[in-house]
KELOZA-671854 format. One record per residue (C-alpha): residue number from 1; x, y, z. Coordinates in steps of 0.2 Angstrom, whole numbers, plus 5000, padded with zeros to 4 digits. Layout:
<atoms>
+-----+------+------+------+
:   n :   xx :   yy :   zz :
+-----+------+------+------+
: NUM :    X :    Y :    Z :
...
+-----+------+------+------+
</atoms>
This chain:
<atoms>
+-----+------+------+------+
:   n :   xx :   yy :   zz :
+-----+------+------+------+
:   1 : 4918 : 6160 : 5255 :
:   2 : 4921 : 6147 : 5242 :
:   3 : 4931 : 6132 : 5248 :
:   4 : 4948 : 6136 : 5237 :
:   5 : 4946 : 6152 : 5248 :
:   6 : 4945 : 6143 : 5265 :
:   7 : 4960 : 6130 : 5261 :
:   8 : 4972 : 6144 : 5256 :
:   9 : 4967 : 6153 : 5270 :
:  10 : 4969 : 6136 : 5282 :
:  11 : 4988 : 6135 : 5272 :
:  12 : 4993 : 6153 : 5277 :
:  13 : 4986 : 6150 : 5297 :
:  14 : 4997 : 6134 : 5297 :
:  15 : 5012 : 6142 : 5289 :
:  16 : 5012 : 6156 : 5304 :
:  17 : 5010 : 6143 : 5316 :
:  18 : 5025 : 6133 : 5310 :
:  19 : 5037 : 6146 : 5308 :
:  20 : 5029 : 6153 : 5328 :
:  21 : 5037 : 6137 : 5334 :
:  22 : 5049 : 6136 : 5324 :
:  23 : 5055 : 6151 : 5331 :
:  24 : 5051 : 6148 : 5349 :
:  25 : 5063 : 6130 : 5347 :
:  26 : 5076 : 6139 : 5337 :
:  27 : 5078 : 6155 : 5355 :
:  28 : 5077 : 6140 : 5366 :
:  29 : 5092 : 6133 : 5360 :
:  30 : 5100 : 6147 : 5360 :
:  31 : 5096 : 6150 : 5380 :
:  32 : 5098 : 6132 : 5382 :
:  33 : 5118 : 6133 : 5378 :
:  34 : 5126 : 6145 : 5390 :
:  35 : 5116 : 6134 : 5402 :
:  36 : 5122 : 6118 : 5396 :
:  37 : 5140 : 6126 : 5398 :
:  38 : 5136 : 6134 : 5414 :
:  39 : 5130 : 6115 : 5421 :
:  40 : 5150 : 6108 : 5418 :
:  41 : 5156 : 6123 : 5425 :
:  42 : 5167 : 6115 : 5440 :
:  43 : 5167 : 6127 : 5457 :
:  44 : 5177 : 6128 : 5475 :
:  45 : 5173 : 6133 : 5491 :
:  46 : 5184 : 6147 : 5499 :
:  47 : 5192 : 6142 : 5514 :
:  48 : 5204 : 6150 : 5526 :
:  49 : 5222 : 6145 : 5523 :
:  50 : 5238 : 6151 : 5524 :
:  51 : 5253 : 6150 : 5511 :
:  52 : 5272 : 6151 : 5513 :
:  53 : 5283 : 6157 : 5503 :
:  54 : 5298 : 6143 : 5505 :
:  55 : 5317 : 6142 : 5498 :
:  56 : 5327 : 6128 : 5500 :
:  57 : 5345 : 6129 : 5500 :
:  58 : 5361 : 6119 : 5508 :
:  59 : 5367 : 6124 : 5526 :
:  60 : 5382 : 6118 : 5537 :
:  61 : 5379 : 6118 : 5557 :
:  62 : 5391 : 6129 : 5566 :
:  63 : 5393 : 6123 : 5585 :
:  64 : 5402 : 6128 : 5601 :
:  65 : 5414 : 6112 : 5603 :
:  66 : 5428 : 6107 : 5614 :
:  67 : 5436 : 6092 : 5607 :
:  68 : 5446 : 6080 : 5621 :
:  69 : 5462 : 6071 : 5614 :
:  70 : 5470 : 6057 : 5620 :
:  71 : 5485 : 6058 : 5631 :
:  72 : 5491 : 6041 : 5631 :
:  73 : 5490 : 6024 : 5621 :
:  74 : 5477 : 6013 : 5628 :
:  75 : 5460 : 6005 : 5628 :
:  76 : 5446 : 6016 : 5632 :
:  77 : 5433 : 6015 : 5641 :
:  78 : 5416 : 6026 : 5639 :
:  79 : 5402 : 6029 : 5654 :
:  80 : 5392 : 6043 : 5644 :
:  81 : 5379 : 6038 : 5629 :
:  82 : 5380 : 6049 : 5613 :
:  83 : 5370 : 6061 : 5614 :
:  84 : 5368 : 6063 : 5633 :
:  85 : 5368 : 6079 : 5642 :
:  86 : 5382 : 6083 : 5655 :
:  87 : 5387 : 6094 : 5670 :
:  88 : 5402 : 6103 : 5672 :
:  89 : 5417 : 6089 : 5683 :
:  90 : 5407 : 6072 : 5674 :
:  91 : 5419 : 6059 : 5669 :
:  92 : 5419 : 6053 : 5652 :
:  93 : 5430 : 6040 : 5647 :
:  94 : 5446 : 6033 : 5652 :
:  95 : 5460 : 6025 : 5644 :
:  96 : 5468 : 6009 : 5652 :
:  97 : 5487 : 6011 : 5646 :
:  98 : 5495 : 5999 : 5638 :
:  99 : 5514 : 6007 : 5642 :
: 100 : 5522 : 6018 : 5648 :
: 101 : 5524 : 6032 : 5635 :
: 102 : 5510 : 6042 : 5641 :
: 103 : 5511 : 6061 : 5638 :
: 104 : 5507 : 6063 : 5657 :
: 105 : 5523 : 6063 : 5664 :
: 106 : 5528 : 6079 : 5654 :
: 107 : 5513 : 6086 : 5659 :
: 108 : 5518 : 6082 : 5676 :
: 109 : 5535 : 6090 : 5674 :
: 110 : 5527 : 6107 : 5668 :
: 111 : 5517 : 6106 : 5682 :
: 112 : 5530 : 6105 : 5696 :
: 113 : 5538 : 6118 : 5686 :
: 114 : 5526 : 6132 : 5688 :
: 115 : 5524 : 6126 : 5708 :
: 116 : 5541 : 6128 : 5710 :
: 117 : 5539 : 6145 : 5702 :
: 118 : 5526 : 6151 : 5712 :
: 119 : 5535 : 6145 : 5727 :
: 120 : 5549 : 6155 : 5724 :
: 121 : 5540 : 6172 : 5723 :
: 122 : 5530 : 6167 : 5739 :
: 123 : 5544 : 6167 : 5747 :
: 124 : 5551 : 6182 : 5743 :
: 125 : 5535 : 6192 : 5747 :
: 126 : 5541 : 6185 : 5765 :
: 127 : 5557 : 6193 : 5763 :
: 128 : 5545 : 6209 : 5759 :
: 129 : 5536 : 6207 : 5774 :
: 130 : 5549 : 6214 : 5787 :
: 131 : 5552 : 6228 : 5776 :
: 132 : 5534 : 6231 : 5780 :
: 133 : 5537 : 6246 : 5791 :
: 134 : 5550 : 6254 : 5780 :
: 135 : 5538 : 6256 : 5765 :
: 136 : 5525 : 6265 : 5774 :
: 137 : 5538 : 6277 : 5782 :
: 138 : 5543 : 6280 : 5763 :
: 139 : 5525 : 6283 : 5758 :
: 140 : 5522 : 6294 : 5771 :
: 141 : 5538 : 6303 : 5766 :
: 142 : 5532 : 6307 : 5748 :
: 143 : 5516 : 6314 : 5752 :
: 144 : 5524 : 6327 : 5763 :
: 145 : 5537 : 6331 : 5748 :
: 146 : 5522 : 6331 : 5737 :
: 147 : 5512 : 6345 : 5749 :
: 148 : 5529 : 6355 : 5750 :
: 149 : 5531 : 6357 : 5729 :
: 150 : 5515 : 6362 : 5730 :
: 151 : 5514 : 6373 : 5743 :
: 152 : 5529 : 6381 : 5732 :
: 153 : 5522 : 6379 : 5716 :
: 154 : 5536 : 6365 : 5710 :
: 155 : 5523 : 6358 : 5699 :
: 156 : 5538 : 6345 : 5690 :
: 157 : 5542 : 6338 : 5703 :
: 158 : 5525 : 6335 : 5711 :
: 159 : 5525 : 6323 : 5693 :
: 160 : 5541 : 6314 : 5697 :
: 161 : 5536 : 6313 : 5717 :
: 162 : 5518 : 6302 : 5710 :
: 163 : 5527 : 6291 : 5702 :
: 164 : 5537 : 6287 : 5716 :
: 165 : 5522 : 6286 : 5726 :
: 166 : 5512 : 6272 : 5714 :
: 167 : 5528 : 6262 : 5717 :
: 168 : 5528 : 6263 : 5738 :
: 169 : 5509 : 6261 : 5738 :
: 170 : 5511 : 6245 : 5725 :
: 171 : 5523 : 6236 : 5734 :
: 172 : 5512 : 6239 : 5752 :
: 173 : 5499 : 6231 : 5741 :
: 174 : 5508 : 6217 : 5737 :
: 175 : 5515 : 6215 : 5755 :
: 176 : 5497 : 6216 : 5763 :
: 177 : 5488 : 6205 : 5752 :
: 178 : 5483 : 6188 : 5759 :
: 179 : 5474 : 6180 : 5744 :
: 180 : 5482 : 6185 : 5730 :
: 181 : 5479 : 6176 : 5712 :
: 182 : 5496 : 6166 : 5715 :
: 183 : 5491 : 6156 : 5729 :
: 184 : 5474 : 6150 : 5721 :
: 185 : 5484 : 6147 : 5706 :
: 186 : 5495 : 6136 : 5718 :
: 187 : 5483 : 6127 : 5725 :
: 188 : 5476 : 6121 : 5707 :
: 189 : 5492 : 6116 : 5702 :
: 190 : 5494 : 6105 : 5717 :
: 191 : 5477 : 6097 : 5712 :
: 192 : 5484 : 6094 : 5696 :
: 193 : 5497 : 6088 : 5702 :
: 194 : 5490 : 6076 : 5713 :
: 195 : 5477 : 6071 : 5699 :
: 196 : 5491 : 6067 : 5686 :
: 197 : 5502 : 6058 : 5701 :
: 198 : 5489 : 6046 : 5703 :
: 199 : 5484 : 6042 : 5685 :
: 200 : 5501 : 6038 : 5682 :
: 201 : 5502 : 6026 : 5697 :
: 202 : 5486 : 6019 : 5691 :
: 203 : 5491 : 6017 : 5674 :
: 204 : 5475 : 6025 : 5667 :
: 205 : 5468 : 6042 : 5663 :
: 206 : 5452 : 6050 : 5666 :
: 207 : 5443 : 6063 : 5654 :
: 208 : 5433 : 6076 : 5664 :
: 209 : 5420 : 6087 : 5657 :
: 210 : 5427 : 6103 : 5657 :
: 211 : 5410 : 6112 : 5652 :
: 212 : 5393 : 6105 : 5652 :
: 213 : 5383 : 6100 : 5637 :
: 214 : 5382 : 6086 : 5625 :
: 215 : 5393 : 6070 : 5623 :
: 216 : 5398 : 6065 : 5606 :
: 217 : 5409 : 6052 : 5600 :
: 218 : 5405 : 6058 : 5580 :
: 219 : 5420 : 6068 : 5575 :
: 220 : 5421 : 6075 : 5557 :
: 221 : 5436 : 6089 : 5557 :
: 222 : 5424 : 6101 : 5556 :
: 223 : 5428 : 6104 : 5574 :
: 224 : 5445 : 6115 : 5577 :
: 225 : 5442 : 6123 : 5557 :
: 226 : 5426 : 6131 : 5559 :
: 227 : 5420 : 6142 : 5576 :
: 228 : 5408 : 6150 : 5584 :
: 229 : 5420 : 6165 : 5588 :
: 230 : 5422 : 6166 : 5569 :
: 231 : 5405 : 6165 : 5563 :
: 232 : 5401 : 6183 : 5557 :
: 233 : 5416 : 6184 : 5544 :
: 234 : 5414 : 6166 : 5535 :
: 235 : 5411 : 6169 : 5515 :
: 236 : 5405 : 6160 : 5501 :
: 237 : 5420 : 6149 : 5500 :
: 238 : 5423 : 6145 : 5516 :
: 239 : 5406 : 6137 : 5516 :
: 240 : 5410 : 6127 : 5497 :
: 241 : 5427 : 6123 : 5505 :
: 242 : 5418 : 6115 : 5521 :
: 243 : 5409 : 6099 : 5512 :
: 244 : 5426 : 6092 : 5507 :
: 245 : 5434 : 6093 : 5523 :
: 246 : 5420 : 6083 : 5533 :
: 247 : 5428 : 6065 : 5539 :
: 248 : 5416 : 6059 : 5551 :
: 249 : 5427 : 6046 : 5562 :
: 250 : 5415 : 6038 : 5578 :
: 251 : 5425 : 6031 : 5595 :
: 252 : 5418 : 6014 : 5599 :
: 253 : 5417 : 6007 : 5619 :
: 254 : 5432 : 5997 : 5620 :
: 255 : 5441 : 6003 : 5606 :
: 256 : 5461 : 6003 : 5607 :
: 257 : 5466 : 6025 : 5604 :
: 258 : 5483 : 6031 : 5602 :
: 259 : 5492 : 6047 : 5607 :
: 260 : 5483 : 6062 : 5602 :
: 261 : 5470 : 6053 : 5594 :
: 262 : 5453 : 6063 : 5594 :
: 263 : 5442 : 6053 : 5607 :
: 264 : 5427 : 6063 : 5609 :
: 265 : 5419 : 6080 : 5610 :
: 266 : 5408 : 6091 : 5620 :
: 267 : 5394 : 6103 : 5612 :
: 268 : 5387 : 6118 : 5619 :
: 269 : 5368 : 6114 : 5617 :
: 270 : 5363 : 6135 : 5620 :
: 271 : 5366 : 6142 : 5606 :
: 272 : 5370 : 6134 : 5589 :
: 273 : 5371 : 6142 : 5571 :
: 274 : 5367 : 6136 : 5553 :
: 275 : 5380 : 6144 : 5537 :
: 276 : 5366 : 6143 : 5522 :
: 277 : 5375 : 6144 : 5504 :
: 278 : 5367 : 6155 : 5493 :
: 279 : 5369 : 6153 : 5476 :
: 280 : 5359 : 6166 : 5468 :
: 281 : 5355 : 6180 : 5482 :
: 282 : 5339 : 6183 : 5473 :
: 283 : 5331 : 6168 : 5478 :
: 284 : 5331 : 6175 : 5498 :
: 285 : 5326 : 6189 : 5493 :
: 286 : 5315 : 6199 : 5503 :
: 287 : 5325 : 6191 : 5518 :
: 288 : 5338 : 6204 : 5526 :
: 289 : 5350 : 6206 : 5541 :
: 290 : 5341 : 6206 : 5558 :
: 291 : 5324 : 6197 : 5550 :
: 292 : 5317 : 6183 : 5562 :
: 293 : 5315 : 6168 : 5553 :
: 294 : 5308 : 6149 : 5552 :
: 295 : 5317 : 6136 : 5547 :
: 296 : 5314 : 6116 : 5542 :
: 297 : 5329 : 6107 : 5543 :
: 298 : 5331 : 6089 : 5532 :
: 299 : 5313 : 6090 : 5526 :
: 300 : 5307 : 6089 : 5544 :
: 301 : 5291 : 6095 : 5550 :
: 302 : 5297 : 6103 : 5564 :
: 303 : 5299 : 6124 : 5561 :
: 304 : 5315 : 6128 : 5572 :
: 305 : 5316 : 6148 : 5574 :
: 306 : 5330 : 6158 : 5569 :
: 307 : 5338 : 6178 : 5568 :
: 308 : 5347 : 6182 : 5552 :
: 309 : 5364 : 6189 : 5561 :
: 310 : 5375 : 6193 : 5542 :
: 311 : 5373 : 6190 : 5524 :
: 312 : 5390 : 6188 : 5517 :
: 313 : 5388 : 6193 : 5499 :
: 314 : 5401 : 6191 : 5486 :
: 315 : 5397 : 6194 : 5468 :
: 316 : 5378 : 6184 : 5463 :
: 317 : 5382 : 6173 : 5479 :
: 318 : 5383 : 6173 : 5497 :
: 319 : 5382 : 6164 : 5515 :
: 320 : 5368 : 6169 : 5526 :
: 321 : 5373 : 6166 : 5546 :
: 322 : 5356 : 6161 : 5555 :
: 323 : 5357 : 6160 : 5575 :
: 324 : 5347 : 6146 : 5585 :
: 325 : 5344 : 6144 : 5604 :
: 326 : 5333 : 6131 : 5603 :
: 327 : 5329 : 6111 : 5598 :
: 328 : 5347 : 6109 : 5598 :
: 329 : 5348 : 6092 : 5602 :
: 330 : 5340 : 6086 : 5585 :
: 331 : 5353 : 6092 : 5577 :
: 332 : 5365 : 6089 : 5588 :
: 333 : 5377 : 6076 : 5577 :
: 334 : 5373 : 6084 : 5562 :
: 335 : 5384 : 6095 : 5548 :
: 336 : 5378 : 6096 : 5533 :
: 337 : 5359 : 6099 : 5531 :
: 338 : 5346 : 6104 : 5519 :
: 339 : 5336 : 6121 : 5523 :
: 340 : 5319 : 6127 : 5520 :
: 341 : 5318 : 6145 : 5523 :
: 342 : 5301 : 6152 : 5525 :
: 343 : 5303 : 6169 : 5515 :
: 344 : 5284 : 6174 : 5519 :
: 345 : 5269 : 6168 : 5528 :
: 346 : 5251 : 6174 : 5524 :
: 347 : 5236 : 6171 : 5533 :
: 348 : 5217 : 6175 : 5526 :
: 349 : 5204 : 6168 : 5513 :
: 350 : 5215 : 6151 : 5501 :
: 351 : 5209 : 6152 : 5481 :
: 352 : 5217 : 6142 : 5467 :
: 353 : 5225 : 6153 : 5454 :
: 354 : 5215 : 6147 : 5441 :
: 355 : 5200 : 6156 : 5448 :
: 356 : 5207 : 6171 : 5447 :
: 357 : 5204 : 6182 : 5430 :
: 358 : 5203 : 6200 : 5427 :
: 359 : 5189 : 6211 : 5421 :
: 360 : 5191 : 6230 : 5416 :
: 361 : 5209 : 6229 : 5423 :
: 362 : 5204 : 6223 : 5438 :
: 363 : 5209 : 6204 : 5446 :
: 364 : 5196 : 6195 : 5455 :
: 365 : 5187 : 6178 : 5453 :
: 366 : 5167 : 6174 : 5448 :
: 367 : 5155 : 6168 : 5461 :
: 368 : 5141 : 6158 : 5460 :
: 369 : 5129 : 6168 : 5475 :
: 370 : 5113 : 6158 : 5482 :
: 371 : 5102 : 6162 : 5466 :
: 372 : 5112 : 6153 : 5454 :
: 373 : 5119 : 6172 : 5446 :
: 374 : 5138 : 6173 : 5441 :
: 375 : 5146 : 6188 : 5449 :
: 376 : 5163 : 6197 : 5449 :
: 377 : 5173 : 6200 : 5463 :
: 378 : 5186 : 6210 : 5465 :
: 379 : 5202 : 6202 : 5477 :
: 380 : 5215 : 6209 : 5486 :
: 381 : 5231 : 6195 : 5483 :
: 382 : 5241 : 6194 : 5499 :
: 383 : 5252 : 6179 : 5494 :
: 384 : 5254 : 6166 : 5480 :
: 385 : 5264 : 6152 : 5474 :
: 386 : 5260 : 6140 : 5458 :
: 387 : 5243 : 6132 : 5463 :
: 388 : 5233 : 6146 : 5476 :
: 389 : 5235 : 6162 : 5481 :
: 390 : 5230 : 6169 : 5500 :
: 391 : 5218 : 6184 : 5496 :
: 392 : 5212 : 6198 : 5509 :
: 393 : 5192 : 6195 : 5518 :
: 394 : 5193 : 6213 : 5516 :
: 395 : 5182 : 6224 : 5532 :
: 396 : 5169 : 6217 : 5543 :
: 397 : 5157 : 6219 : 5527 :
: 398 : 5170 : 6212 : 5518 :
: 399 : 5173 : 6227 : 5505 :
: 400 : 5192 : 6231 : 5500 :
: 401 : 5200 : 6245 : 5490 :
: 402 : 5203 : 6245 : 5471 :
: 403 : 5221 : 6249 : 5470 :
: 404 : 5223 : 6266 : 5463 :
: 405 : 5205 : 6270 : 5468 :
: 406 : 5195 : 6274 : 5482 :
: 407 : 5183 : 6266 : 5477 :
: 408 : 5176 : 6251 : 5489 :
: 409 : 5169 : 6237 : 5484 :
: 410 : 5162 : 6221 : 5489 :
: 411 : 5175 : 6204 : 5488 :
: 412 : 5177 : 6185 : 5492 :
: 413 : 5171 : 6178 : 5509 :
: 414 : 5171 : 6163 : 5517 :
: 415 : 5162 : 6149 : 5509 :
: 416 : 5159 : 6158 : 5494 :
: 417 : 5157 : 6146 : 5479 :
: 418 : 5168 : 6153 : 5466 :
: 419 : 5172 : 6145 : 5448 :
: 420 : 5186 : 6136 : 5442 :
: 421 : 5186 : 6137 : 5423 :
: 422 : 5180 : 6154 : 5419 :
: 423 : 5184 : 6159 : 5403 :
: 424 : 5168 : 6159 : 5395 :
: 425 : 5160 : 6165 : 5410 :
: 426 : 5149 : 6181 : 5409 :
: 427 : 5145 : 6191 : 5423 :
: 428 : 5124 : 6191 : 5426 :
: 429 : 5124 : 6172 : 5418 :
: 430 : 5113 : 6160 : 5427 :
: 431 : 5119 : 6144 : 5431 :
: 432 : 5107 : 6130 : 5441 :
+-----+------+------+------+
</atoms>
């Protein structure tokens, strides 16, 4: 072979090898950029969580109160704190008077009134007394008419002689009774009536729990306009009309009062209510009538638990009426509050909804398993809001249901890595 031969022959050799690996370069960089893509991917570990679905609205507390006025002009005095719980009989305050146009000297005269009243009838059941004899005789009388019209079938008159009987057997009741209403009633009016005799003579007045519960010298109006007795059958505006009529007023120690000035008020601490104003009723929706329900009340962390007694609707609007029995005395001195209702509450496996894409109809997220190999799961969504959403484990194997299928499959589980930004994410793909 002649040596032009052997150096065109060289040229051809190194012209295959070149464009060999060329080529060789050229598929490595191909490979080489869905891994490049794959190492910036971002991933998260799936944890257990839970998600609630939350409103929040405007509410006004509802409360059983008895508000105590004052009877007299004065100086008062206070022996309970605000906020202290108190029995039934527990003095409160009193007023020192400074004159002496007290309003307890009509209520005395009432008072004597009502004794002298009571007296008078007691004495004419005396004058009853001795015709004691005579009324049974009568009774006694009718029944044997009564079994004569029957025994000759005078049934009109067995009507008229019944009547006559309810009369005799009445006034033997009245005549043998021994404590009859009236005399308690007496002896409470003599109570009073020593009560109001020596306030008088003292110059002061004493403010006696008539109930137990909780002291509060914080009086907004509220108190006598809105009830617990009426709480079913407030609507929409009664609950915008309620705001405006809030004047908080609060009785100081030592402070001077005047006549049927408001002094202070005692709150049933058992059961309590909140009024929620519901501008849009879709936004409470899926909540109904009868629905337990928790509740944070002014951005609190404490959830308080609640029954949904009505929904007053009214047009888009309405007032929802929520019962409480309990953590009463947080809220105590409160009206007007801001409410967080907790619509739904879910419980499983807590992914960000950016994870989640769909493939051939079907939602779910990609996984990164122990190889380094992207893979689809399907997901169940049991909850979401804006940033994650509460997916099902599925079984024990951790398989679901593909809606509309009965088809199983395999889904997320716990400490799954899955990936975030999966938009150019191929199932199969290796990532390192």
């Amino acid at each position: 072979m002649s040596r032009k031969e052997r150096d065109k022959k060289r040229s051809k050799k190194k012209k295959i090898r070149t464009f060999f690996i060329a080529f060789v370069f050229i598929y490595l960089i191909f490979r080489s950029v869905p891994a490049l893509h794959a190492s910036t991917l971002k991933t998260a570990i799936v944890e257990e969580g839970i998600l609630e679905d939350k409103v929040k609205l405007k509410g006004f507390i509802i409360k059983d109160e008895r508000v105590y006025s004052s009877e007299g002009e004065g100086k008062i005095k206070l022996y309970k704190k605000e906020g202290e719980r108190v029995k039934l009989g527990t003095k409160v305050a009193q007023i020192s008077l400074i004159d002496n146009n007290s309003s307890l000297k009509d209520e005395l005269k009432e008072v004597n009134k009502k004794i002298d009243s009571i007296e008078k009838i007691r004495k004419e059941k005396k004058t009853m007394e001795s015709d004691k004899d005579k009324v049974n005789k009568n009774a006694n009388e009718v029944l044997d008419d009564i079994q004569d019209s029957i025994n000759y079938e005078n049934y009109e008159k067995v009507s008229d002689l019944k009547e006559e009987l309810y009369v005799s057997l009445g006034k033997q009741k009245n005549i043998d009774g021994k404590n009859t209403l009236a005399s308690q009633t007496l002896e409470n009016l003599k109570k009073e009536k020593e009560r109001l005799t020596k306030e008088i003579a003292n110059n002061t007045i004493n403010y006696i729990s008539k109930e137990s519960g909780i002291v509060s010298y914080k009086i907004d109006g509220i108190e006598n306009l809105y009830s617990t007795e009426n709480i079913l059958n407030y609507d929409i505006d009664d609950v915008k009309k309620l705001e405006s009529q809030v004047n908080i007023k609060t009785m100081k120690d030592g402070a001077k009062v005047n006549v049927k000035e408001t002094l202070f008020k005692i709150v049933d601490n058992h059961n309590w209510y909140i009024l929620v104003q519901v501008d849009n009723i879709k936004t409470i929706s899926p909540l109904k009538e009868g629905d337990n329900i928790n509740v944070f009340i002014d951005n609190d962390d404490q959830k308080v638990k609640g029954k949904i007694l009505k929904i007053n609707q009214k047009g888009r609007q309405a007032v929802m009426v929520i019962n409480f029995n309990s953590f009463f005395h947080d809220y105590y001195d409160k009206r007007i509050v801001d409410v967080e209702l907790v619509k739904s509450r879910h419980e499983g496996l807590k992914v960000p909804i950016k994870s989640i894409s769909e493939k051939d109809g079907i939602k779910g997220v990609y996984i990164k398993d122990i190889s380094g190999i992207i893979k689809f799961r399907p997901i169940e969504i049991l909850g979401k809001n804006e940033e994650y959403a509460v997916i099902s484990s599925g079984d024990k194997n951790n398989n679901i249901n593909i809606k509309g299928s009965d088809e199983v499959v395999k889904t997320v589980k716990l400490f799954d890595e899955i990936l975030l930004n999966n938009g150019k994410i191929k199932e199969g793909q290796i990532v390192d």
